[in-house]
Structures are given as structure tokens and as C-alpha cells.
FIFI-338230 format. One record per residue (C-alpha): residue number from 1; chain; x, y, z. Coordinates in Angstrom, 2 decimals. Layout:
N
> n_chain_u_v_w
> NUM_A_X_Y_Z;
...
//
This chain:
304
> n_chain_u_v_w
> 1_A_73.66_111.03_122.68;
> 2_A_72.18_109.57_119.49;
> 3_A_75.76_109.36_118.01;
> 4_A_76.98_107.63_120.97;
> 5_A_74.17_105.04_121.30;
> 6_A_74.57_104.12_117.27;
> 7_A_78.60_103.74_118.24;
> 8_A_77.03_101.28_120.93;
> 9_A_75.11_99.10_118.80;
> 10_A_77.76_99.30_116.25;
> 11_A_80.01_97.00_118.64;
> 12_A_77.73_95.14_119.95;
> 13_A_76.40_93.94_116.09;
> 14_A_80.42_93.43_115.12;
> 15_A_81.11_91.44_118.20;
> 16_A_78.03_89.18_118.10;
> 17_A_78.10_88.52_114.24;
> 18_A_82.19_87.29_115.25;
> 19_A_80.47_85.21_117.87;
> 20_A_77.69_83.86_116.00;
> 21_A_79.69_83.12_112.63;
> 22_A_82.92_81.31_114.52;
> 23_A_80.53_79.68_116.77;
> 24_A_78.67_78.31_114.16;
> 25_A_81.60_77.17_111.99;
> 26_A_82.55_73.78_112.40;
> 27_A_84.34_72.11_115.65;
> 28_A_84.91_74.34_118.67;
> 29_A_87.53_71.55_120.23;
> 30_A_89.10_71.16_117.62;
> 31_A_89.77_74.48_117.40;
> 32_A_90.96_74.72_120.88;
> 33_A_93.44_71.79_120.22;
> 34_A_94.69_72.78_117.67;
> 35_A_96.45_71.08_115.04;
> 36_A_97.20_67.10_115.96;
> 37_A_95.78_63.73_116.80;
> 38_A_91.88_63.53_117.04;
> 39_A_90.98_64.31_120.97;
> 40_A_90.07_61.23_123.03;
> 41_A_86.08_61.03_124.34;
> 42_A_87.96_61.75_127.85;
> 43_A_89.74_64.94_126.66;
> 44_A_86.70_66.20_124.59;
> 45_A_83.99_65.65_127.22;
> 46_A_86.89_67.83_129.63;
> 47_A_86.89_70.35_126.97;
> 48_A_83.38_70.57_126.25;
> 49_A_82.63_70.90_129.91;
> 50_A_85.49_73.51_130.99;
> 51_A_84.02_76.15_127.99;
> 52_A_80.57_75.21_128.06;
> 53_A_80.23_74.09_124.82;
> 54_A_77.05_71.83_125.25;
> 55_A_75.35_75.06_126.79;
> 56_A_72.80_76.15_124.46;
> 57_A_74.02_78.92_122.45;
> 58_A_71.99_81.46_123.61;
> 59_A_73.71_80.95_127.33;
> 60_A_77.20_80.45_125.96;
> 61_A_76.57_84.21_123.99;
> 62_A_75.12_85.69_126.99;
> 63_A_78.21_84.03_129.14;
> 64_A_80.34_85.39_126.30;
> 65_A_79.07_88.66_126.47;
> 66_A_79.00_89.29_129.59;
> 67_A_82.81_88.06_130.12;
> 68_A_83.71_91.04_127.63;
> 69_A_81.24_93.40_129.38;
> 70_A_83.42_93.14_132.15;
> 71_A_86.49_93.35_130.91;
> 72_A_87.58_89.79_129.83;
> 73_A_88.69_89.48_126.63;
> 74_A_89.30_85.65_127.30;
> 75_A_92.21_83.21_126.52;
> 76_A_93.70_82.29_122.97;
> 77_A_93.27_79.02_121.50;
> 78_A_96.23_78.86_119.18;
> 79_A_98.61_81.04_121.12;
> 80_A_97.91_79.71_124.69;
> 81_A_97.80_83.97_126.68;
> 82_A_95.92_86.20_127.39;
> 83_A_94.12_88.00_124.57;
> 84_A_94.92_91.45_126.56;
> 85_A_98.69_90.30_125.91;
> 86_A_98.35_89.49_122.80;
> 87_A_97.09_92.31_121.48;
> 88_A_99.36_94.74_123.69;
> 89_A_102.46_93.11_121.87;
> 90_A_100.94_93.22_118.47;
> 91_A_99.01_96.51_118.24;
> 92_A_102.19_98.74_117.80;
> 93_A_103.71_97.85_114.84;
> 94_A_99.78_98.24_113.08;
> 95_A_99.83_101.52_114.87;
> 96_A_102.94_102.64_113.11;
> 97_A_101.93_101.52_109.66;
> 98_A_99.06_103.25_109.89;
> 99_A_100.19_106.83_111.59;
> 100_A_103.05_106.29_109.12;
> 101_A_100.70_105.55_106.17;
> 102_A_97.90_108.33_106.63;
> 103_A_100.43_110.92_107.40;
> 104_A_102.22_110.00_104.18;
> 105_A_98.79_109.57_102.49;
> 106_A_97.50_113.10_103.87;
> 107_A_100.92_114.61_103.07;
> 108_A_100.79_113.69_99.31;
> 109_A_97.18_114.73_98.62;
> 110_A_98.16_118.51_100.26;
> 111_A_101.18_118.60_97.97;
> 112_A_99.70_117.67_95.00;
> 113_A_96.33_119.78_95.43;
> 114_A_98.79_122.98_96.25;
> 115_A_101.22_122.24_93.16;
> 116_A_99.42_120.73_90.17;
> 117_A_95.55_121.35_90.05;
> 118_A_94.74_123.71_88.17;
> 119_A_97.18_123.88_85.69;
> 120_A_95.07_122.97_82.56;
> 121_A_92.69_121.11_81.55;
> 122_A_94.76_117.98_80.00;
> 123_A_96.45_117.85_83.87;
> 124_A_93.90_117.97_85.70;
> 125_A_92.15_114.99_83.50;
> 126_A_95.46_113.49_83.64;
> 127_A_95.42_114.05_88.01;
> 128_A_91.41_113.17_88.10;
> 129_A_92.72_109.88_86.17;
> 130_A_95.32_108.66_88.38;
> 131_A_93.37_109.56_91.72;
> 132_A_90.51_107.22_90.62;
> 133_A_93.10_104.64_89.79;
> 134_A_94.89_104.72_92.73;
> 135_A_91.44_104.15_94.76;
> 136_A_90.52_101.18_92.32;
> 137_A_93.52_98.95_92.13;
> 138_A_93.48_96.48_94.43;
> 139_A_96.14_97.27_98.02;
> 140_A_97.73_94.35_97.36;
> 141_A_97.82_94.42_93.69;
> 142_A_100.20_97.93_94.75;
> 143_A_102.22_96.01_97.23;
> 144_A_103.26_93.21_95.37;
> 145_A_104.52_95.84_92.15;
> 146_A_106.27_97.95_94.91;
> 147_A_107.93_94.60_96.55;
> 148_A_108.76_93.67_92.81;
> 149_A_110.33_96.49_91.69;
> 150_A_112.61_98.05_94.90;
> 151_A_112.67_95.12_96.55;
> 152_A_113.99_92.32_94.27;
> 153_A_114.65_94.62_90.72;
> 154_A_115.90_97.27_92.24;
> 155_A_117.20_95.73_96.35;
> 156_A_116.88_99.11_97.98;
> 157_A_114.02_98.31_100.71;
> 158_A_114.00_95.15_102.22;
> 159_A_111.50_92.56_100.68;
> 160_A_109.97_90.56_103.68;
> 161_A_110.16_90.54_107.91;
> 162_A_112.03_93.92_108.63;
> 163_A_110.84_95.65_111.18;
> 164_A_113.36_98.64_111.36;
> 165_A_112.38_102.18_109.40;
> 166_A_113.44_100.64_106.20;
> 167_A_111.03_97.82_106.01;
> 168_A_108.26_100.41_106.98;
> 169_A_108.90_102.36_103.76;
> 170_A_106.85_100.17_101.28;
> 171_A_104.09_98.96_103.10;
> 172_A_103.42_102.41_104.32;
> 173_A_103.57_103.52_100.56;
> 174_A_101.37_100.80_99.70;
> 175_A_98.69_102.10_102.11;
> 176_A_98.70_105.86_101.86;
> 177_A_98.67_105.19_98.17;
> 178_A_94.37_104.95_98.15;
> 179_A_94.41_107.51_100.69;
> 180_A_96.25_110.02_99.02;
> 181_A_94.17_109.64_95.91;
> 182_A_90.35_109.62_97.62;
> 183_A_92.00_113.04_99.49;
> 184_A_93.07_114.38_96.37;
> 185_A_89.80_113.97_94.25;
> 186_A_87.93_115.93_97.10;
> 187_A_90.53_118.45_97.49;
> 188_A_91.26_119.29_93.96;
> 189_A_87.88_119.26_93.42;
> 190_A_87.09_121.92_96.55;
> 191_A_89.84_124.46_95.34;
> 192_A_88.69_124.61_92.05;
> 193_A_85.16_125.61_93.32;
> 194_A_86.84_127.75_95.90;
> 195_A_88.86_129.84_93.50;
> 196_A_85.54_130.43_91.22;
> 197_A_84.03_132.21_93.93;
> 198_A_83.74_135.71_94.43;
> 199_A_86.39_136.42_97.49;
> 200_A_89.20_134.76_95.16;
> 201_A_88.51_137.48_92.81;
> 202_A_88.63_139.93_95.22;
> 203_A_92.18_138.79_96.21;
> 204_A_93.14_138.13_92.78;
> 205_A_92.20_142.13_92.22;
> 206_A_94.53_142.69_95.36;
> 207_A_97.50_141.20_93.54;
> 208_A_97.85_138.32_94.93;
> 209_A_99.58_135.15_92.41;
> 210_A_97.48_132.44_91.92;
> 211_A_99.92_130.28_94.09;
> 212_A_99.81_132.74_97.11;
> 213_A_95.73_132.65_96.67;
> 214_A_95.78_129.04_96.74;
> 215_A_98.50_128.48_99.84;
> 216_A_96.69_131.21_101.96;
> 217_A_93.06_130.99_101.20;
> 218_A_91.85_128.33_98.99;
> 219_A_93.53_125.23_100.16;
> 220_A_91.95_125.43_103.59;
> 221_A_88.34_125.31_101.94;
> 222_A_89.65_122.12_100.69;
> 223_A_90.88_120.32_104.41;
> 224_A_87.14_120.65_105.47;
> 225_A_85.33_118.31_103.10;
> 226_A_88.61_116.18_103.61;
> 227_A_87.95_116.30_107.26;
> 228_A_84.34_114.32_107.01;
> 229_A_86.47_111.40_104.97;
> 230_A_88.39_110.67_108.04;
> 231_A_85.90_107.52_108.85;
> 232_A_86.43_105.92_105.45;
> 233_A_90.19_106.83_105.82;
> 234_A_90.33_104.96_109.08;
> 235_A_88.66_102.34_107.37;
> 236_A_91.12_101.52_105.00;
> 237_A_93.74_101.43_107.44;
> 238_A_92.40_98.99_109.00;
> 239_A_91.48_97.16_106.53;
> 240_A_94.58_97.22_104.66;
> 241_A_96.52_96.87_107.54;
> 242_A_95.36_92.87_107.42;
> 243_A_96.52_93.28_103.77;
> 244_A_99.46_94.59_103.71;
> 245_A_100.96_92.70_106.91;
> 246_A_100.52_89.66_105.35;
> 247_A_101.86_90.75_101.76;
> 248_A_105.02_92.24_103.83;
> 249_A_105.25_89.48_106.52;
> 250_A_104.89_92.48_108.94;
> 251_A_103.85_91.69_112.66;
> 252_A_100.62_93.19_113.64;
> 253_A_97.05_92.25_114.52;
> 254_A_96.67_91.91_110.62;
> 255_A_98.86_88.67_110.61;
> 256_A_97.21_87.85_114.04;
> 257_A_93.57_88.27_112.73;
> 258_A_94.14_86.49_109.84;
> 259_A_95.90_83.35_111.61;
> 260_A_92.97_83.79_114.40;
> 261_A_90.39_83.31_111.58;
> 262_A_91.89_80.90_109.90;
> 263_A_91.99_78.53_113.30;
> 264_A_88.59_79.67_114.70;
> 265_A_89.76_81.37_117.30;
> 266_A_86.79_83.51_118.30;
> 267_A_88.34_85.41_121.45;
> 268_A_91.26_86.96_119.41;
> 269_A_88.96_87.07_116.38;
> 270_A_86.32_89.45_118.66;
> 271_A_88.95_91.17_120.18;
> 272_A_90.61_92.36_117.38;
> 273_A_87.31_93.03_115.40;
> 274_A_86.06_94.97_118.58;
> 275_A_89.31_97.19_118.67;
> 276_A_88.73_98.20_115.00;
> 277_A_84.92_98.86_115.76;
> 278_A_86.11_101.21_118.64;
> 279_A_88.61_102.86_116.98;
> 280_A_86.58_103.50_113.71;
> 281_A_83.42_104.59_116.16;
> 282_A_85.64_106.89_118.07;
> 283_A_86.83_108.57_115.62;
> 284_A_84.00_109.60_113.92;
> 285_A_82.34_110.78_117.12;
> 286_A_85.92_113.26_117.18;
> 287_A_84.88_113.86_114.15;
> 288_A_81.24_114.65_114.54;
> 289_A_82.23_116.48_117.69;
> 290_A_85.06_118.65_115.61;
> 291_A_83.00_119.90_112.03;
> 292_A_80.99_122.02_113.79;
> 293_A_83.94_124.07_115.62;
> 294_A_85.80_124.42_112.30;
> 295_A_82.73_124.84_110.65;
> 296_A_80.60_127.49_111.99;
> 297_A_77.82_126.70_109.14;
> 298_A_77.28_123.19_110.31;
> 299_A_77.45_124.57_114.57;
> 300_A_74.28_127.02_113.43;
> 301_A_72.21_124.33_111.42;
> 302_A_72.44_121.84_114.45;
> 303_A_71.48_124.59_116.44;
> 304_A_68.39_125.07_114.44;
//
């Protein structure tokens, strides 16, 4: 219950600091216009009195709120629908960069945990190296040297605008590329403490090959602590969603949020803010909810 009433107050603090920092950002009509000729005092006093904008601002946030309590997500400003629309038509292609991107991510940080830690001391300072990289340099830093070289040196993706499984190649790369490193520190890092342990002797003295201890027993120590990383994971998907949609000139709510932002347009601004909050607050209560049945250890201290 505690879990769920933080996840609670976690939306309601994202959607009222969107509220409070596009309401307080410069002019409102303006922003509902929309590029063009200054409004006349007719069409201004219209607007003002049609959203409420000479309400104080505590009654046009409790208005507000209570329009998304129920279900309204309201009307864009720049795009003239429904904000429910908008985001139905836009929230695929994110969803497929980022499915695409943490499988690929996940995928990578198994294959290189099962196939090169551990061999040496020089490698693994050489695999510790470029995981820390790969979580420091900047998303679109990654992006821009992928577009460079197989897009325009070597033409074998498409650069910009493709929507087809081609064009989802690099950005997806781009994105799983801080995943799969943050994975791999943790996981590398579990398997060597794993096989030090006294049960990987004990299969060691059974025969087993150091590769057939690691693929049957010691890499599944390691999916645990990757497990509780899922949050951050989610995180960066999200985050580099807005990124990389914009680097790619992909269509998703990252180009949306960003044009939304730009114009002040606080309903699609919210919504899309509050869809991130719920996914990212959802899945860590999966998560919380999931540890402890993988986990006996953690299902006996919360029983304590």
C-alpha cells in the first residue's frame, strides 16, 4: 500500500510541477494561437474567458486537475485534437524503439557477461572501461557518430524519417547502447562474485568447464541484481526516447513533447509527462511485486 500511495504522489508532483511551470511561463493566448498576428482585445478577452485564464490560479489548477481526474486529458493548442488522439497515434513508434532498444540492450549485456568476463585481468579492465564509457557519453553524442558513419560514410541505414525496420536499426543501437553497458557492469561484476563462492567449487570439482558453470549456474546470480535496475532502465528509455527521435527525425511522443514544450502547450506537455510517470511507477511496483518471488531472501526479510 505504501508503494502504491508513493506511485500516487509521484504523478500528482510531475503533473502539477508541468502545470505550474507552463502556466507560469509567459502568454497562455498566445500560446493557444499560435504562431501569427497579435490577437485582437475581442479575440483575447474570448480566449481568456473560454479557458479561464483570469481565474486565479489556484481554481484554474484545481479545474485542471480535476478535468484529468476524470479522464480528460484536454485539447491541443498547436495541433487542434484531442490529446487522447494524439497520443494514441504517436505512442507506437516510441513503443517500438524502446522494446526494440532494451531487448537489444539486455541482449548484449547477457552475451558479453557469458563470453568475455573473466578472461583476465587486462579484459576485464579493458570491459569495466568501455561499460563506464558507454554510460557516460552523451545519447546523442552516440547517435550522431552512428548517423555519421553508416548513414552518410558508409549509406547502409537510412539517415533521417524512415520508419520501416531499417530506419529502426540505429536509433535502437543508439539507445540500448547505455543500457547494455549499466547491465554489464552489474552483471560482470555478480558472476565474478558468484564463481568465488563455495558451490562453484563444488561444481568445478564435479567437472564441469568454466563455460558450462557460468551458462548453468552463475549467470542467473547475475539477472537478479539486473532485475532491481529495471526503473533506471525504463528511465533512460524514456528519456532518450525524446533524444533520439529528434536526432533521427523519428515520430513519437519525443518529437511531440519536445514541439509541445517548445509552444507551451501544457495539455500535451502533462499528458505525455503523466504517461512516462505511470509507466516508470508501474513498473517498479512489477518490480517490487516480482524480487521477492525470484528472490526467496528478500520474500523472508519482508516477512520479518
Amino acid at each position: 500500500m505504501s508503494r502504491l500511495a508513493s506511485g500516487v504522489f509521484v504523478l500528482w508532483g510531475a503533473a502539477t510541477l508541468c502545470f505550474l511551470v507552463l502556466s507560469l511561463r509567459g502568454d497562455t493566448v498566445s500560446a493557444i494561437l499560435g504562431a501569427g498576428p497579435p490577437p485582437t482585445p475581442e479575440l483575447r478577452a474570448r480566449i481568456v474567458a473560454e479557458y479561464g485564464l483570469d481565474d486565479p490560479l489556484w481554481t484554474r489548477y484545481l479545474h485542471w486537475l480535476r478535468s484529468l481526474l476524470s479522464g480528460d486529458l484536454g485539447w491541443s493548442y498547436q495541433r487542434d485534437e484531442p490529446v487522447t488522439h494524439l497520443l494514441a497515434s504517436q505512442v507506437g513508434p516510441t513503443l517500438q524503439l524502446a522494446v526494440t532498444a532494451a531487448v537489444l540492450g539486455a541482449g548484449i549485456a547477457v552475451l558479453v557477461t557469458a563470453f568475455l568476463t573473466g578472461r583476465g585481468r587486462a579484459a576485464d579492465t579493458v570491459l569495466t572501461g568501455l561499460s563506464v564509457l558507454s554510460v557516460s557519453v552523451p545519447t546523442f553524442w552516440v547517435g550522431a557518430l552512428l548517423l555519421g558513419v553508416f548513414s552518410f560514410a558508409l549509406p547502409l541505414f537510412p539517415a533521417i524519417g524512415d520508419t520501416g525496420p531499417a530506419g529502426l536499426v540505429l536509433p535502437s543501437l543508439t539507445l540500448a547502447f547505455p543500457i547494455a553497458g549499466a547491465l554489464t557492469q552489474v552483471m560482470a561484476q555478480e558472476v565474478r562474485t558468484a564463481e568465488s563462492m563455495p558451490f562453484a567449487l563444488t561444481v568445478r570439482a564435479r567437472g564441469a568447464t568454466d563455460r558450462r558453470l557460468r551458462l548453468n549456474h552463475t549467470l542467473r546470480h547475475s539477472l537478479l541484481p539486473a532485475l532491481t535496475l529495471t526503473g533506471w532502465i525504463l528511465g533512460m528509455l524514456i528519456g532518450g526516447a525524446v533524444l533520439i527521435e529528434n536526432v533521427f527525425a523519428r515520430p513519437g511522443l519525443g518529437r511531440v513533447l519536445v514541439a509541445a514544450a517548445a509552444g507551451r502547450d501544457l495539455p500535451v506537455v502533462t499528458a505525455v509527462v503523466l504517461l512516462s510517470a505511470t509507466a516508470f511507477v508501474a513498473i517498479n511496483l512489477v518490480v517490487d511485486l516480482v524480487l521477492p518471488v525470484v528472490d526467496p531472501r528478500l520474500r523472508a526479510e519482508a516477512d520479518r
